[in-house]
N, C-alpha and C positions, 0 to 999 in steps of 0.2 A: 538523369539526376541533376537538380537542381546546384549551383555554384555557389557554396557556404560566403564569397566573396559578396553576391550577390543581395543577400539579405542586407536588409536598411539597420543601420547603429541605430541599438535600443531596443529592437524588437524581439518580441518574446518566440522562445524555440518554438512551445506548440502554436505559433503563428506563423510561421518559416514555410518554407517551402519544402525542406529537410525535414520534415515531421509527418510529411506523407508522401514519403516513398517506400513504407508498407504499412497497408492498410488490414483490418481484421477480415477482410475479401480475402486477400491474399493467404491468411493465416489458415484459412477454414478449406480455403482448395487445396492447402498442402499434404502430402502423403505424412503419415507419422515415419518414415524411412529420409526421409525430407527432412524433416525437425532433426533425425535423431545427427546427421551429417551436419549441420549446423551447429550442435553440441558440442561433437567432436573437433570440428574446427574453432571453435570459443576454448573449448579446453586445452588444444594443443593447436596452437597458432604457427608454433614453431615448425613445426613441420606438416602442415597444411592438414591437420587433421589424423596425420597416421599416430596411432597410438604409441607410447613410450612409457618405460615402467616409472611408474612416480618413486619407490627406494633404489635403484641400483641409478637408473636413466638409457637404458639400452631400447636399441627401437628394436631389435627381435625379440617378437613376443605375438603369438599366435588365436586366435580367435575363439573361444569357446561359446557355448551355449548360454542363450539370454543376455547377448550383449556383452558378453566377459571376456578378459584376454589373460596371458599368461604368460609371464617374463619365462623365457627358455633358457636365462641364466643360471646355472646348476647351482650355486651360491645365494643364490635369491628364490627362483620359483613362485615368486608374488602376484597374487590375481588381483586382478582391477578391473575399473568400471569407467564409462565415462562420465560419472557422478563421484568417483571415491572420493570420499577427502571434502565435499564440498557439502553447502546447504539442502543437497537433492540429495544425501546418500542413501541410501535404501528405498529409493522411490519405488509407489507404484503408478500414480500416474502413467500416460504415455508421455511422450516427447513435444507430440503437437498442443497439448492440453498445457503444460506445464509453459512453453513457449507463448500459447495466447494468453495465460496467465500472467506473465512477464508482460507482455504488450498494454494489456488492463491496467496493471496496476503502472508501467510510467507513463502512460499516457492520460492518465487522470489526474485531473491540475488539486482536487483536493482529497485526494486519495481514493483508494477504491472498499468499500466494505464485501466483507468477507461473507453478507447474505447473498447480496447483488451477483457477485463472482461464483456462488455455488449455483446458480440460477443461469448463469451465462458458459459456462464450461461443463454443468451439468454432476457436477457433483455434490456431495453431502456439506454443509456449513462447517462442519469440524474439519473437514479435507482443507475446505477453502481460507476454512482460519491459519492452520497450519501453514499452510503456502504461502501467505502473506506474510506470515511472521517470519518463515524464513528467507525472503526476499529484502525486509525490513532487515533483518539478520546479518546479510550478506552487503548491504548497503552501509550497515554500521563500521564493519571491518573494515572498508574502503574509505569510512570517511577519517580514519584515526590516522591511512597514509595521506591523507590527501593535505597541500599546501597550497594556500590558495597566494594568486601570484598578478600584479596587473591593477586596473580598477577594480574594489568589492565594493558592492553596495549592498547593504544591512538593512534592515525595517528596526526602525525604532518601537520602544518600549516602556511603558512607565509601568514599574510594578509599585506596588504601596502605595501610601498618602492617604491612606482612608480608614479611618478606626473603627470598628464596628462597635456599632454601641452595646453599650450593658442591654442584659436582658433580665430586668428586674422584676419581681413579684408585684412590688405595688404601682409598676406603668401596664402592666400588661392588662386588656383589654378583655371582661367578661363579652362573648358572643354571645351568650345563651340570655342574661340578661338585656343587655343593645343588639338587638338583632339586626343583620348586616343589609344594606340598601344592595339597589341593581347593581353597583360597582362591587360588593363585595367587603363593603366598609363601614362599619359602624358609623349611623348618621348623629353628627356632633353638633346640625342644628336644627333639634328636635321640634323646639317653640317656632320654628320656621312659620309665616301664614301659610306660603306655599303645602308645607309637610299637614299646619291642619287641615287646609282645606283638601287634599288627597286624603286623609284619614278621615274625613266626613264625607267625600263620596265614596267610600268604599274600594280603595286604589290603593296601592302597593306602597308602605311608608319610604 
């Protein structure tokens, strides 16, 4: 793995060396048992992955079918997921699908469309809409804690300064009377030699 130290001041992440140390190779050989371990360790960091109940917080809590657990607190009895609570909740996708989904969309410098991505993970455009937006979703939360702290540099902006003009009855332009030239525009100099002598050989005014 490349040394964050290493990259050159000013260079952009997806230029880094750090931006390909996994690749959609890697995502497509992985097991969905793979993905789903990778979850579990993003959701519970704290303790390397092993599940904990999210109301009480006790780590005994036992495994049930489709992925589910089950706080053994007699006061609690709370079942969980390692999705509850968050932007995946009630998923069907799998694990690995859901993960190269995540890979697509930050790895695309102007975003990813949700046709392209149904086409690429193999599901329907409505799935892939939804995924998106709740990844956009989950991005938003994070940015209302987020402080930015250090140098920021901003991309400039100028909105306004431009009045759009009226749209008046007696400027607007009959087409059907000035039929519109090769550009699309009513030609405004009709008496042209040029425009007669095209209309006297028989050529497009």
């Amino acid at each position: 793995m490349a040394n964050p130290e290493d990259t050159p001041k000013g260079q952009h992440f997806l230029l880094s060396p750090d931006c390909r140390t996994l690749t959609v190779l890697d995502l497509a050989k992985m097991r969905d048992a793979t993905a789903y371990d990778w979850f579990k360790r993003l959701r519970w960091p704290e303790t390397g992955g092993a599940p904990y109940c999210p109301q009480c917080g006790t780590v005994r809590c036992h495994t049930m079918s489709r992925n589910r657990f089950k706080c053994t607190e007699r006061t609690c009895k709370a079942v969980f997921s390692v999705t509850s609570g968050t932007v995946f909740h009630a998923r069907k996708l799998s694990f690995k699908k859901m993960l190269i989904a995540i890979w697509f969309s930050a790895n695309s410098v102007k975003g990813k469309a949700a046709l392209q991505l149904s086409r690429e993970i193999g599901v329907q455009y409505k799935t892939a809409w939804v995924l998106l937006m709740k990844l956009r979703e989950a991005i938003a939360w994070r940015r209302e804690e987020m402080v930015l702290n250090g140098e920021v540099e901003i991309d400039g902006k100028y909105a306004g300064g431009h009045i759009r003009p009226e749209n008046k009855a007696e400027d607007r332009i009959d087409r059907r009377r000035d039929p519109p030239t090769r550009t699309g525009r009513p030609d405004v100099y009709p008496d042209h030699p040029r425009r007669r002598q095209q209309r006297s050989l028989g050529g497009r005014p």
